[in-house]
Backbone bond lengths (Angstrom), bond angles and torsions (degrees), N, CA, C in turn:
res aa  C-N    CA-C-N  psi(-1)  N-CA   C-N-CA  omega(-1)  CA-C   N-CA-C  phi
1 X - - - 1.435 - - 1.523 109.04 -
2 X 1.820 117.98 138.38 1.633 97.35 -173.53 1.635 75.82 -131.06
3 X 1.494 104.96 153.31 1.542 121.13 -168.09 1.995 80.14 -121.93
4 X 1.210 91.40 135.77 2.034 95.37 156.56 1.377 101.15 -129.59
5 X 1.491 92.67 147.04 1.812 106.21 -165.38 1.987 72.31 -93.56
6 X 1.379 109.59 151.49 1.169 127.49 141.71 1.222 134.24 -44.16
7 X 1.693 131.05 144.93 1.325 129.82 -161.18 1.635 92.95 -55.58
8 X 1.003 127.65 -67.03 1.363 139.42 -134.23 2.013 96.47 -78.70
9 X 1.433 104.74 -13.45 1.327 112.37 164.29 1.174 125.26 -78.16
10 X 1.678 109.50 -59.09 1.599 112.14 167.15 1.514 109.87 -49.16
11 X 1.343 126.33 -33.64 1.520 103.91 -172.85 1.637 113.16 -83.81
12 X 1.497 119.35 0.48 1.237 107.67 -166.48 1.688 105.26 -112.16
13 X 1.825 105.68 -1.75 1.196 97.33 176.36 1.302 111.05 -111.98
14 X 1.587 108.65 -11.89 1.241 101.87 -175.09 1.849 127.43 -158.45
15 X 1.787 77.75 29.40 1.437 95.82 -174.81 1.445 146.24 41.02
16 X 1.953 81.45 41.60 1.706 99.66 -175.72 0.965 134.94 -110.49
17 X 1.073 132.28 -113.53 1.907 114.04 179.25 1.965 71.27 -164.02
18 X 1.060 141.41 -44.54 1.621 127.43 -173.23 1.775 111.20 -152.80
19 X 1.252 105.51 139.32 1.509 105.53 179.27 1.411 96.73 -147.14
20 X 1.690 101.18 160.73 1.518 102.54 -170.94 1.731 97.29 -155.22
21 X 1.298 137.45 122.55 1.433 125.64 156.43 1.519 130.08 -84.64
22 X 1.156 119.68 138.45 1.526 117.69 -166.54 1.836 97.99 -112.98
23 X 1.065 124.26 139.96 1.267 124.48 -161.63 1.484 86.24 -146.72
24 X 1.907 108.64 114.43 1.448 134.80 162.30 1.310 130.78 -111.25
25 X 1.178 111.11 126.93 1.958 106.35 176.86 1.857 105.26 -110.83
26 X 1.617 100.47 106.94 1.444 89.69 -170.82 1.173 117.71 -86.75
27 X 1.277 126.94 170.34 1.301 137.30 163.03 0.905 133.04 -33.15
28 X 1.979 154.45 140.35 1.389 144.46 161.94 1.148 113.05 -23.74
29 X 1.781 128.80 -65.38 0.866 142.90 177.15 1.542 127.18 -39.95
30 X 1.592 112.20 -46.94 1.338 116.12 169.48 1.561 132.56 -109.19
31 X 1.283 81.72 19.55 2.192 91.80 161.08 1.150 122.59 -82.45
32 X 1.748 103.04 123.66 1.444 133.68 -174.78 1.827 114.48 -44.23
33 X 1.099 90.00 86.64 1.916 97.85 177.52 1.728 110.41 60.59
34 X 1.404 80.07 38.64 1.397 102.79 163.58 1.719 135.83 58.42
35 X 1.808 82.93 14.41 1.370 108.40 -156.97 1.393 102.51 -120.29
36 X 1.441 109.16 -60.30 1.546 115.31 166.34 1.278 143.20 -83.75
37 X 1.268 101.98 108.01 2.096 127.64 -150.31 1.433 89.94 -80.88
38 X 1.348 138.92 -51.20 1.749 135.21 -145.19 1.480 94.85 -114.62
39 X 1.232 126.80 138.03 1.834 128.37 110.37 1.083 153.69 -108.20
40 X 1.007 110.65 135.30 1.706 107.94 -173.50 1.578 102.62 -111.87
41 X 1.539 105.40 137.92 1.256 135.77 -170.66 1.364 108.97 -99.67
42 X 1.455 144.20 99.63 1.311 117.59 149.38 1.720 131.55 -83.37
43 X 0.839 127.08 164.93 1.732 132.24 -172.26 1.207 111.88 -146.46
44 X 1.629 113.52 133.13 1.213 99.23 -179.63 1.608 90.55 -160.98
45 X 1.499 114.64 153.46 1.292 123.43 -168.78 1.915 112.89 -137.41
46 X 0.882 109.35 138.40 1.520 127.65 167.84 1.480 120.87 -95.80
47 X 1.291 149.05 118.70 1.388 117.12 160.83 1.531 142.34 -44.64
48 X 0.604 125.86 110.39 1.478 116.72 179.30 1.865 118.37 89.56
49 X 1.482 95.64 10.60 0.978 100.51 -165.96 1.857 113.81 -138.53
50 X 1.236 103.11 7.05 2.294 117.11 156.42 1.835 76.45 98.30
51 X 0.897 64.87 170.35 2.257 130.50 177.48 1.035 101.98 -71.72
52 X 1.448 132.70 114.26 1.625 118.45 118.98 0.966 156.20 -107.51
53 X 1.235 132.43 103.46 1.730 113.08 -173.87 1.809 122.01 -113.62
54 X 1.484 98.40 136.95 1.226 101.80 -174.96 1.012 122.23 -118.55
55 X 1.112 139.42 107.15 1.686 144.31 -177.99 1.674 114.91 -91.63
56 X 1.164 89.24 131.43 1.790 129.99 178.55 1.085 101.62 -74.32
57 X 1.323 138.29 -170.87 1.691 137.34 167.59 1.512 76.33 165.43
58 X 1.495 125.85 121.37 1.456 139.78 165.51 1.600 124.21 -151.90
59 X 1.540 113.51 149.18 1.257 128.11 -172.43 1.966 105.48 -69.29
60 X 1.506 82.95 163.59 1.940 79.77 169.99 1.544 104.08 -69.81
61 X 1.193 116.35 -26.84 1.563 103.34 -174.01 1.778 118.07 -59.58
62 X 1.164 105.60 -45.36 1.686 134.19 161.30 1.845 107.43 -31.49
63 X 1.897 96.64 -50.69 1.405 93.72 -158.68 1.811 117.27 -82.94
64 X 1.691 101.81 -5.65 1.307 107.87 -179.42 1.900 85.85 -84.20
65 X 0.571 105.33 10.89 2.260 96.79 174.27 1.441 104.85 -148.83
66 X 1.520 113.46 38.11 1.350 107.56 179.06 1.438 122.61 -69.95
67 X 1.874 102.15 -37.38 1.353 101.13 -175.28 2.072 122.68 -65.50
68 X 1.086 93.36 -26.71 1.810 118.98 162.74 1.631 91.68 -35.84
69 X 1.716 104.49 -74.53 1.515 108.79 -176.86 0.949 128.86 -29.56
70 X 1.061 103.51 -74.89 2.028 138.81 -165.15 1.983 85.53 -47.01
71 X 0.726 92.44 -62.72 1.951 102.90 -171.91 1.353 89.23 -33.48
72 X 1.183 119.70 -81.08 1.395 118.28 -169.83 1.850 132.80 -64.48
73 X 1.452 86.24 -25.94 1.698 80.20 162.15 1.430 115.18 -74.50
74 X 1.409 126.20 -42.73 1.590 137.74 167.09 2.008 104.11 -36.77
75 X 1.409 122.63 -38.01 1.173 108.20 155.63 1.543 129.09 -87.91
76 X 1.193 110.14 27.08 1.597 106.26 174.66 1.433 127.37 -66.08
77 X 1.534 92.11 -42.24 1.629 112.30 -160.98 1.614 99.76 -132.89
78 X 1.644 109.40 126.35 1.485 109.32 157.17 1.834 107.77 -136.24
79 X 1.471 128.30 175.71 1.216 106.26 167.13 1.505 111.65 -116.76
80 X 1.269 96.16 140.01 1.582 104.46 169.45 1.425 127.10 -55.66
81 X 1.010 142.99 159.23 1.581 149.14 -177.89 1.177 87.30 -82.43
């Protein structure tokens, strides 16, 4: 599932020009130490100014307090002028 924050969102959280979250539930087979089932991807772009993407990797315990999370990863990264 990919969510895009709106222009007027990306610029107010993170002073970008486009952002988008990608939200995965992986497979038995490909969970992170066998523990971590979901990732969530954020992306976010500037002109002229790179790429970012940051990946999450979290337990079900994590995902009953994800939105707690998400809040705080959403302040990780903004870009400077």
């Amino acid at each position: 599932m990919v969510d895009f924050y709106s222009t007027e969102e990306a610029h107010k959280k993170f002073n970008a020009d486009s952002a988008m979250k990608l939200s995965i539930s992986l497979a038995p087979e490909d969970y992170y130490k066998n523990d971590y089932k979901y990732v969530d991807v954020l992306f976010f772009q500037k002109k002229e100014r790179g790429f970012i993407s940051f990946f999450c990797f979290y337990t079900d315990r994590a995902r009953g307090n994800f939105n707690h999370y998400w809040k705080k990863i959403e302040e990780a990264f903004y870009y400077e002028d």
